[in-house]
C-alpha positions as MATLAB code, in Angstrom:
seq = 'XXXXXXXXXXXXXXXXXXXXXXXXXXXXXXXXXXXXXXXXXXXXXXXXXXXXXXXXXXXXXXXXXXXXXXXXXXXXXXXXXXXXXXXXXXXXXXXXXXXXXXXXXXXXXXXXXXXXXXXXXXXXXXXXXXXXXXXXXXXXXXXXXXXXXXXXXXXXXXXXXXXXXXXXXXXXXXXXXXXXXXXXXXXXXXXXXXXXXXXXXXXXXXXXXXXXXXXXXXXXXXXXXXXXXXXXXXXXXXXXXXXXXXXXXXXXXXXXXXXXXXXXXXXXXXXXXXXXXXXXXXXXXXXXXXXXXXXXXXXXXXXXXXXXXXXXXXXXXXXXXXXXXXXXXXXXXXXXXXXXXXXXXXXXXXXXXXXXXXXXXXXXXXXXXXXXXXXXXXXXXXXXXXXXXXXXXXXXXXXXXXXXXXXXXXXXXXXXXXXX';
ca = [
     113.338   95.592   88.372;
     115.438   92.632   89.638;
     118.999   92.656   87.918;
     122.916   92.450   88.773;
     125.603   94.460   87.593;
     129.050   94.064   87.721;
     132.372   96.148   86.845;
     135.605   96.066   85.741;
     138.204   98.216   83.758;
     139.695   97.776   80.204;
     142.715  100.034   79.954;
     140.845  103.125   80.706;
     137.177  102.260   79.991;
     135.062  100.993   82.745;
     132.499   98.585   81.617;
     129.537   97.689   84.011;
     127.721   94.687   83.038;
     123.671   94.375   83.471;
     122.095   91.365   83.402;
     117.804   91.696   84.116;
     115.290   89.146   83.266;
     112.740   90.035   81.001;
     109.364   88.331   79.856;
     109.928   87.197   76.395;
     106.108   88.738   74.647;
     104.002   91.732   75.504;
     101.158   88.491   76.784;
     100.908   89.722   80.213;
      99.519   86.042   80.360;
     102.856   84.788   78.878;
     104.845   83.513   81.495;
     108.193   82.778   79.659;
     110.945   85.236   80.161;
     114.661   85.619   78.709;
     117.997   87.416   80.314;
     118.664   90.317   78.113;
     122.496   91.418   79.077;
     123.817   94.903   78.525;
     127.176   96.681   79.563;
     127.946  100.692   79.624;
     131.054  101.560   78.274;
     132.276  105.066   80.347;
     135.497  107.178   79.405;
     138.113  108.720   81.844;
     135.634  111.431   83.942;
     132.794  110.458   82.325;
     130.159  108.868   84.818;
     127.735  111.680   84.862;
     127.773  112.304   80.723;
     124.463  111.043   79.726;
     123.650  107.314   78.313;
     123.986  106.999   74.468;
     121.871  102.936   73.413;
     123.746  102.175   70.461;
     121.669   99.558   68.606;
     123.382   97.194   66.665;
     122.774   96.430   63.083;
     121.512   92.662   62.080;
     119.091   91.265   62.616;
     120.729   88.514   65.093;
     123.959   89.943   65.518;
     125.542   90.693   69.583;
     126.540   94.337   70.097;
     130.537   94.808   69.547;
     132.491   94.307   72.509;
     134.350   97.163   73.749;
     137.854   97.685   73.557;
     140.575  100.603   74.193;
     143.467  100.321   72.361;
     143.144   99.958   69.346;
     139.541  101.404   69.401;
     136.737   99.144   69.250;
     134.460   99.496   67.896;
     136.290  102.510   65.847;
     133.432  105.149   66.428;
     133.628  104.576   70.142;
     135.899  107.254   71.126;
     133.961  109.691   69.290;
     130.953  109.006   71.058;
     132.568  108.867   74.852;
     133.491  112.510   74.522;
     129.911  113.450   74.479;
     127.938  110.008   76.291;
     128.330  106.475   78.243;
     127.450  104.256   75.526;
     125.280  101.480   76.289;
     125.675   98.101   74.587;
     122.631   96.451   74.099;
     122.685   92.523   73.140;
     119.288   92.018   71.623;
     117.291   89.027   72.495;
     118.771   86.373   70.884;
     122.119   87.433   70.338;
     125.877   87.216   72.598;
     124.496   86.991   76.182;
     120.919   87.719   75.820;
     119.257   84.310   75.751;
     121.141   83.695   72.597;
     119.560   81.212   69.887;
     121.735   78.438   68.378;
     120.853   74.654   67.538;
     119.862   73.761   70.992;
     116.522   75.570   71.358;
     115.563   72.779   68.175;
     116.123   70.393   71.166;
     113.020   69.111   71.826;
     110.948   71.572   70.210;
     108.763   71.656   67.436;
     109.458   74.116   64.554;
     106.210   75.541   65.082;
     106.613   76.289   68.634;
     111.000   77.230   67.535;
     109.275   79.656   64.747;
     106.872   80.910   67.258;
     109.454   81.902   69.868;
     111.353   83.740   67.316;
     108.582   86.293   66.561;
     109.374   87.762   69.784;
     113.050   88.492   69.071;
     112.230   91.427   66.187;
     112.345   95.448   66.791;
     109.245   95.343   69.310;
     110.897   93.121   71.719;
     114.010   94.580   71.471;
     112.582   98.297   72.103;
     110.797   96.645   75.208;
     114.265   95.284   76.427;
     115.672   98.751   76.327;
     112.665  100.456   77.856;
     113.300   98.211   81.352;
     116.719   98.727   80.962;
     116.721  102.377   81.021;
     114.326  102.330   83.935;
     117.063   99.935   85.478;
     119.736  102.906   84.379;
     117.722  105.602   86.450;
     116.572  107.880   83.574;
     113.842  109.595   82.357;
     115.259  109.623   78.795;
     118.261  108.823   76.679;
     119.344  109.072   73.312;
     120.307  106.485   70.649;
     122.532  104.972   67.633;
     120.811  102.739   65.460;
     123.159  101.107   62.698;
     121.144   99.576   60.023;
     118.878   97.406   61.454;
     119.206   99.049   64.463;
     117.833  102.046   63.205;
     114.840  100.222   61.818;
     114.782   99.204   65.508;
     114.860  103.311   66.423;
     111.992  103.719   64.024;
     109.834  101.246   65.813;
     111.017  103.315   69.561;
     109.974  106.314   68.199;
     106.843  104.940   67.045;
     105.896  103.679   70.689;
     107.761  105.568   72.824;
     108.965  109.030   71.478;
     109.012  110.088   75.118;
     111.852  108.273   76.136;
     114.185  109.665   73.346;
     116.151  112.374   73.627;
     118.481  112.563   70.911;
     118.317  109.524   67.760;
     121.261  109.252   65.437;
     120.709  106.989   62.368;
     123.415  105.386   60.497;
     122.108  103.931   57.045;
     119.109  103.165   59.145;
     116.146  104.894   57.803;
     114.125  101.934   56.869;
     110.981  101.949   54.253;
     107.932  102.537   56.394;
     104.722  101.804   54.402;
     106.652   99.636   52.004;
     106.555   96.139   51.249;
     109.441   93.776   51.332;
     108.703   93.419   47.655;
     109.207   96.871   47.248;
     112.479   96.486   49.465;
     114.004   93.966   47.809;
     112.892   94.767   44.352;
     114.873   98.152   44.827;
     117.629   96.440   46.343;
     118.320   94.357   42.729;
     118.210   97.582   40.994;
     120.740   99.331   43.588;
     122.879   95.791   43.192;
     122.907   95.632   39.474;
     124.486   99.407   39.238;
     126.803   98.286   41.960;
     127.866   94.544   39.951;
     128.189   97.012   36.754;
     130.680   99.456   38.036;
     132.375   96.456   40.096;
     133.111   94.945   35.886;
     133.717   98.068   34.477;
     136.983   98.647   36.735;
     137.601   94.742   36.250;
     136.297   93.540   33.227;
     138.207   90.439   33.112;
     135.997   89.728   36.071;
     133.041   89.101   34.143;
     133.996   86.353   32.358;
     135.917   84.486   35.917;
     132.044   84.886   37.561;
     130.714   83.660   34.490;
     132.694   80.519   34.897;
     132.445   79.819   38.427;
     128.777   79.933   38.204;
     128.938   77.553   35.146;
     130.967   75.772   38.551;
     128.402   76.184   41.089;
     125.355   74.990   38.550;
     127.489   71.934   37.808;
     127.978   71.078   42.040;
     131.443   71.973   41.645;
     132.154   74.566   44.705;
     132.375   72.543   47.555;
     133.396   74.524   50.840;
     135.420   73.240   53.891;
     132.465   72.343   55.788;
     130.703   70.532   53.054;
     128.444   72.864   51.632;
     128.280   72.831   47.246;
     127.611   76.353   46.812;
     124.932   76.705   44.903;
     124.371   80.034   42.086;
     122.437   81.844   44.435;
     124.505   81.521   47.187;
     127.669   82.358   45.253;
     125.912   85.755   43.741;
     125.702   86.989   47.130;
     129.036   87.344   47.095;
     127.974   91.109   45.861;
     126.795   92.128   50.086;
     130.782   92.873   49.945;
     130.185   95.691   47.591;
     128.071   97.380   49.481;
     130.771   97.862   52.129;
     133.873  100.411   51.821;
     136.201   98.068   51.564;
     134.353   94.946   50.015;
     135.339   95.582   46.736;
     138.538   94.830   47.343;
     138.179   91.150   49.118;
     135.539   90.277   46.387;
     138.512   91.389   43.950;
     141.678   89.200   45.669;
     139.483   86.217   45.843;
     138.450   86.352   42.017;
     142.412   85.960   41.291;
     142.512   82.750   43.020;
     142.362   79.730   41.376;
     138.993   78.325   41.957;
     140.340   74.732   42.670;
     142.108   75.622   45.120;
     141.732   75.011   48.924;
     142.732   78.903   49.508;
     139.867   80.047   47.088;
     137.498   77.440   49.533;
     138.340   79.093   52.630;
     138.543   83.093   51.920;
     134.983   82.446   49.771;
     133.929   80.338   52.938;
     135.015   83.773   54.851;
     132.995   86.039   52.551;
     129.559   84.886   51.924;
     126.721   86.054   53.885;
     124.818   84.253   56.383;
     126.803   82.088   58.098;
     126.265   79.876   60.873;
     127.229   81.248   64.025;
     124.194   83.820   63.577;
     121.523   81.675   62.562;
     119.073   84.511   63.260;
     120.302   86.637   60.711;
     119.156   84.143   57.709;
     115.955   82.639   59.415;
     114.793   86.336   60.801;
     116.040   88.566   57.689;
     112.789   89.114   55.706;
     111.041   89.789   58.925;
     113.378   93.314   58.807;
     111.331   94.573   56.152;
     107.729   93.104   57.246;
     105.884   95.882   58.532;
     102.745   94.237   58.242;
     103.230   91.985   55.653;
     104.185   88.016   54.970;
     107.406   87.731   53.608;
     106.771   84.436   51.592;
     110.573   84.783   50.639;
     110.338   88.281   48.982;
     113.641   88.526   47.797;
     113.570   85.515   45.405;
     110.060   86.472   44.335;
     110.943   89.467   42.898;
     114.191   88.923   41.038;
     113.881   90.506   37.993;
     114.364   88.787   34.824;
     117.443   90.299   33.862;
     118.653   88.909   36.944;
     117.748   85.252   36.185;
     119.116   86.225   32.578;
     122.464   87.468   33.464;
     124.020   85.085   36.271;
     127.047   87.759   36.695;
     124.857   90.635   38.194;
     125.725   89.916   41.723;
     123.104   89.902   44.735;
     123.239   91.789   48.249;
     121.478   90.822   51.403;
     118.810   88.982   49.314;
     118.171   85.558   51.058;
     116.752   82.176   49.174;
     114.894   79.434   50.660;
     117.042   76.821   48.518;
     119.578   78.045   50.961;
     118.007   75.864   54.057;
     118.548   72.622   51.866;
     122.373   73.773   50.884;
     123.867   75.030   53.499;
     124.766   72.972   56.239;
     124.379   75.329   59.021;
     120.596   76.325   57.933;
     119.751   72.879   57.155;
     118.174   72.423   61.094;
     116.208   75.507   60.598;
     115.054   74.436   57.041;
     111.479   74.192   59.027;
     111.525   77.231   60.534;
     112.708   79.231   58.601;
     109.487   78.310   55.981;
     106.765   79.004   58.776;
     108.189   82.436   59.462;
     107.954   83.076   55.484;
     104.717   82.445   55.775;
     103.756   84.660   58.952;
     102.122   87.850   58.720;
     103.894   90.145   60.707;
     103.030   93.176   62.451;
     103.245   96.581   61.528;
     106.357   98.452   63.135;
     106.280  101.447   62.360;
     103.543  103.907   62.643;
     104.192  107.143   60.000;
     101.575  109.634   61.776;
     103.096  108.432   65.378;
     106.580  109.180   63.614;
     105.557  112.361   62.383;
     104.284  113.299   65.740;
     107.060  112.797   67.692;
     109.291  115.820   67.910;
     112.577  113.432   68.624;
     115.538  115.020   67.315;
     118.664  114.081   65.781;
     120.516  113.714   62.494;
     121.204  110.225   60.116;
     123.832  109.470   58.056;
     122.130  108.176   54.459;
     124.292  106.936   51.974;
     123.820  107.506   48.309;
     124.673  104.514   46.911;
     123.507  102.190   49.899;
     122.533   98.582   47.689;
     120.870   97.439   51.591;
     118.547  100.769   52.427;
     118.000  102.388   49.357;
     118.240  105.657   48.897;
     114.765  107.150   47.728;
     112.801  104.926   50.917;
     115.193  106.942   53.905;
     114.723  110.152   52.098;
     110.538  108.982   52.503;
     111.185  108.272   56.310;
     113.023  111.807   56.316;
     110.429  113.316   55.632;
     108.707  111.905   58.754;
     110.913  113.400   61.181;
     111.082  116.726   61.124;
     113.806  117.786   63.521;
     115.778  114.709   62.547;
     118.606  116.252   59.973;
     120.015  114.399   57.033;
     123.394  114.098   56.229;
     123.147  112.843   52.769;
     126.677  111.265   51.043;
     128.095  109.397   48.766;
     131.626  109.233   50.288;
     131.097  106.374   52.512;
     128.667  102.692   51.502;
     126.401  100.826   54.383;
     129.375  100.852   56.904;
     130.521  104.364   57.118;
     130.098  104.443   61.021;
     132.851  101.564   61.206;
     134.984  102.697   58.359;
     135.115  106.419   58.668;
     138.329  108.242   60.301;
     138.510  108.973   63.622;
     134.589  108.778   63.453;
     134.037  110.909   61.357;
     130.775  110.035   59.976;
     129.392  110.372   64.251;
     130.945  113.117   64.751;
     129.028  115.070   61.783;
     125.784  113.464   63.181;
     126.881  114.947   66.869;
     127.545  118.333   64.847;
     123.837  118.276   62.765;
     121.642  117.375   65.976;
     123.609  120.456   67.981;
     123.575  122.921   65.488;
     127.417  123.271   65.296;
     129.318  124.322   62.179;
     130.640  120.842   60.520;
     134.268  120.742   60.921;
];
């Protein structure tokens, strides 16, 4: 396959950059094509270790880029002892074809919302099947973070041949579910989350309370213009499903509300924002494994949700959004059509089942975006794929974990070494 490469060194990582064009559907009579860039991170020594695809979470969202001191991403060292990692953009995303505003240049939304159907798990998973025929190998293993594990689910589905190794990290999506079922699991996971956030700060009940009263009233305006709207204010709660989320969601509740400091830092903290307009318009379509969407996650709030506007909300995405916030606003369109595609399946549980891969995943306990009982399901599927089940770490224990810690028990699991 036609591509170029190129190298340099960071400190002591080499990095060799691969850039291959790729068509953009599985239409062998579909001439349209993207670049998909990648770059392989190696260690001091390490050019013959074997090729680790880590698989980024999202969707829409550009692998990290590498860095030695300090580590970036923090988990990296861990893995170089053992692999070369490769950094996949997927299609859409950093350097591989990415989508902003311009491709609504000229375009209808029908032919925009079109074009985006080919940027989920199955294009992605074709993307790293040319690129590890570009690499030279027969098979590799993988790293799927989140979404990028739903992405692992859909390779081992089609491909279990290529795999050597898969490590998830809260990435064992729902296979045979609905996004109903998704999201409607999600609220319950985010209400015991919003409860235990109030019971360390009750005080904090009464200061959402009130800036809600603010946001119903048109109140919350944000630097860029946006007036924040309830639902987009409640998902303030994605930040405690992270580690350290609690704590931001905390220091901005002390500011005062009027202020052009509480503007910005609750600019910085809500979901969805513009730079990665994939990750709003393409969201659902995570969940759809064979479904339509037709906005799921506001569908199914449950009535104590509508009842109590303090119980806050995670990765659950509105339409109303695409008329509120300035940076959806162009993909208002869009973003509608896709609701209303039927998707196809991803995942296939006998295929799954069938496989043999190996490896170990990281599921969190109290995960509000992949809940708990659905990965324990998908478990089940993979029988030489071992669970490390905790409670220690939320949704980003990869990132936030010491010394990468939560890897390095995955590397232990899938080897059969004694956990240190």
């Amino acid at each position: 396959m036609k591509h170029t490469t190129s190298t340099q060194h960071l400190g002591e990582l080499t990095l060799t950059s691969i850039t291959f064009t790729q068509p953009l559907s599985a239409d062998p009579q579909d001439e349209r094509s993207i670049d998909v860039f990648a770059r392989v991170v190696t260690g001091p020594g390490g050019e013959n270790k074997p090729y680790l695809l880590f698989l980024q979470g999202g969707p829409g969202v550009e692998a990290p880029r590498p860095c030695a001191q300090p580590a970036e991403p923090s988990w990296l060292p861990t893995a170089l002892e053992h692999y070369q990692v490769v950094m996949l953009d997927q299609r859409g995303t950093g350097n591989s074809s990415p989508v902003d505003e311009r491709i609504l240049e000229g375009r209808s939304a029908e032919e925009v919302a079109e074009y985006l159907t080919h940027l989920r798990a199955d294009g992605i998973v074709r993307d790293a099947e040319a690129l590890r025929t570009i690499l030279g190998v027969d098979t590799w293993c993988t790293l799927g973070q989140s979404f990028g594990g739903f992405s692992t689910l859909h390779y081992i589905s089609t491909h279990p041949e290529s795999l050597d190794t898969c490590y998830f990290t809260g990435g064992l999506s729902a296979v045979g579910r609905t996004a109903d079922e998704v999201y409607t699991e999600c609220y319950r996971r985010m209400r015991r989350n919003s409860e235990e956030f109030y019971r360390r700060f009750p005080q904090l009940r009464e200061t959402m309370r009130d800036l809600v009263e603010a946001a119903r009233a048109g109140q919350i305006v944000l630097p860029d213009g946006e007036v924040v709207s309830e639902t987009r204010l409640r998902s303030l709660g994605h930040c405690l499903g992270s580690d350290d989320g609690w704590l931001k969601l905390y220091q901005l509740l002390q500011l005062d509300p009027s202020s052009s400091q509480f503007a910005y830092d609750l600019a910085g903290l809500l979901p969805y924002g513009g730079r990665n307009p994939l990750y709003y318009v393409l969201h659902e379509s995570s969940y759809a494994d064979g479904v339509v969407t037709n906005w799921a996650a506001q569908r199914c709030m449950p009535q104590e949700f509508k009842d109590d506007p303090t119980l806050l909300l995670g990765e659950h995405v509105f339409k109303e959004w695409s008329e509120t916030v300035p940076a959806f606003q162009p993909w208002a369109e869009v973003a509608e059509i896709l609701a209303e595609h039927e998707w196809p399946s991803l995942y296939d549980a006998e295929a799954l089942k069938a496989s043999g891969v190996r490896g170990a995943a990281a599921v969190y306990a109290n995960d509000v975006f992949v809940p708990l009982n659905f990965s324990l399901d998908t478990g089940e599927l993979l029988d030489h794929v071992k669970l490390y089940i905790t409670s220690e770490y939320e949704h980003g224990g990869l990132r936030t974990s010491q010394n990468g810690a939560v890897l390095r028990h995955l590397f232990d699991l899938a080897t059969d070494r004694r956990v240190r």
